[in-house]
C-alpha positions as CSV (number, residue, x, y, z in Angstrom):
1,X,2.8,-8.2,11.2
2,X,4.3,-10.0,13.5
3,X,8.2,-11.1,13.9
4,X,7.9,-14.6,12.9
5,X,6.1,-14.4,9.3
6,X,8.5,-11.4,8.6
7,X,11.1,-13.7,9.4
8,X,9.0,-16.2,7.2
9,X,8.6,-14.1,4.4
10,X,12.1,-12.9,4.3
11,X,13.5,-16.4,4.2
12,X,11.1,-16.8,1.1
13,X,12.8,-13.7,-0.6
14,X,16.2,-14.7,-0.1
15,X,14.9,-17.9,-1.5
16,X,13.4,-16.6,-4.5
17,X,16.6,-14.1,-4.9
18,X,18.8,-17.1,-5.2
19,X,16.7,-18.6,-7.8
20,X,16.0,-15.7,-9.5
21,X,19.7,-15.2,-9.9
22,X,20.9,-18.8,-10.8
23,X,18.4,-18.7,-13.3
24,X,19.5,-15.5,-15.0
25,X,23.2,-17.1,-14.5
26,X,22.5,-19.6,-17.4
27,X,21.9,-17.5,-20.2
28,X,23.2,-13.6,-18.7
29,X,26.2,-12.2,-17.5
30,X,26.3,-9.6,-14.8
31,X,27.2,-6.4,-16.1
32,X,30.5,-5.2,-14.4
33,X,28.9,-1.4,-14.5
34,X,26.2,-2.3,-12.6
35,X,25.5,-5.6,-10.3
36,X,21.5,-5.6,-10.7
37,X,21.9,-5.9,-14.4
38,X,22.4,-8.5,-16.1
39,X,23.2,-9.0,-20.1
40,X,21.9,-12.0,-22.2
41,X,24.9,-13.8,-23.8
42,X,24.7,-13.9,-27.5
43,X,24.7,-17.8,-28.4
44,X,26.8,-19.1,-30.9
45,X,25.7,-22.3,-33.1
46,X,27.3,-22.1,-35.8
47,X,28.3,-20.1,-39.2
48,X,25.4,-21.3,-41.3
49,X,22.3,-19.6,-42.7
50,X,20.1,-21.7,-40.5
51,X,22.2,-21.7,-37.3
52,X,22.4,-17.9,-37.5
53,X,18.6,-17.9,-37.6
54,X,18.5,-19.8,-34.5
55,X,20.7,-17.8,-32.6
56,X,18.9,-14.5,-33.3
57,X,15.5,-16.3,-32.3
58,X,17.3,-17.8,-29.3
59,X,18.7,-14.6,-27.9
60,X,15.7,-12.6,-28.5
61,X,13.7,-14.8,-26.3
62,X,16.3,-14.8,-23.9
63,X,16.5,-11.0,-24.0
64,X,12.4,-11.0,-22.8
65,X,13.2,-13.6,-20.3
66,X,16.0,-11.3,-18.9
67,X,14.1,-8.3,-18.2
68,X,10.8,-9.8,-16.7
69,X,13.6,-12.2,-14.7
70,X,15.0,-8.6,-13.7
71,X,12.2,-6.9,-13.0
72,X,11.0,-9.6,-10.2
73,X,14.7,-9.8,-9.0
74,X,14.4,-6.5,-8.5
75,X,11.1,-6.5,-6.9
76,X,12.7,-9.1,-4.6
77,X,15.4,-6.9,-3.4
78,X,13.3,-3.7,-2.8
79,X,11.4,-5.9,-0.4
80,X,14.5,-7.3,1.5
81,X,15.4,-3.9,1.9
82,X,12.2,-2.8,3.0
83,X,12.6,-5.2,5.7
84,X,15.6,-4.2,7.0
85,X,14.9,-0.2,6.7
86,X,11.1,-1.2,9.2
87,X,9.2,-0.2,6.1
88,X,7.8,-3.5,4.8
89,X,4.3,-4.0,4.2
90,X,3.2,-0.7,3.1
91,X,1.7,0.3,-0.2
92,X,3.8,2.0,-2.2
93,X,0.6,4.3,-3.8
94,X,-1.7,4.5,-0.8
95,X,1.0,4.2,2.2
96,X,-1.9,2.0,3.9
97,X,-0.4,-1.4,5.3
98,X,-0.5,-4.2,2.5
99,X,-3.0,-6.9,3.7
100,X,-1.1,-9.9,5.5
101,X,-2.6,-12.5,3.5
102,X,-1.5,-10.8,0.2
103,X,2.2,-10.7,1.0
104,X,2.4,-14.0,2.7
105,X,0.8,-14.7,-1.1
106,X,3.4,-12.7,-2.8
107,X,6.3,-11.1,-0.7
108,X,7.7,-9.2,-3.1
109,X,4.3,-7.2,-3.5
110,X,4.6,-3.6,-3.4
111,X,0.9,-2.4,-3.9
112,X,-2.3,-3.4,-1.6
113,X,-5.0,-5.0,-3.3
114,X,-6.9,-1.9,-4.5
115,X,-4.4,0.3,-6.0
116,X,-3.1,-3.1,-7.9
117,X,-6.6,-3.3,-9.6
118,X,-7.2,0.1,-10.1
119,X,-3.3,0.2,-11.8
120,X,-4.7,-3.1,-14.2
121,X,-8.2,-1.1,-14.4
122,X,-9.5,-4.3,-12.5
123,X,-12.5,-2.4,-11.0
């Protein structure tokens, strides 16, 4: 790949990092024991039987939001660092390079193509 669509695709991942972040900032905290975690605030709407109900349904939905949010932060981050340690671009299963058209696609992809669908049994 060459040196300007890595730079191309990095600027995307430190794009999507930011998002990624801001949007787990409205309803998580970072925990203070470790800085790529973060911990869905429990909401508070009141004392009432119905209001209670609300809050549990609110911060279980947040909860799922937080870890799929996490999990592509984090996919987001092991890319970035890929780049910086030369190693970008290579499948994490196969070790063949990832196909260019795939991770100007999705830069935060880790797999090639065919160990993706044989992973979803895609064949």
């Amino acid at each position: 790949m060459d040196a300007e669509k890595l730079k191309q695709i990095k600027t995307q991942l430190l794009e999507e990092e930011k998002r990624l972040t801001q949007e787990l900032g409205q309803f998580a905290d970072r925990s203070t024991h470790n800085t790529d975690d973060f911990n869905a605030k429990f909401p508070q709407f009141g004392d009432k039987y119905d209001e209670n109900a609300s809050e549990v349904a609110t911060y279980s939905d947040e909860l799922g939001t937080e870890h799929t949010l996490e999990k592509e932060l984090r996919d987001v981050t092991d890319a970035l660092k890929k780049i910086e340690d030369g190693k970008y671009g290579i499948c994490k299963y196969c070790h063949k390079p990832i196909d260019e058209k795939r991770l100007l696609a999705r830069p935060a992809s880790s797999a090639c193509i065919s160990c993706k669908k044989q992973l979803t049994q895609e064949i």
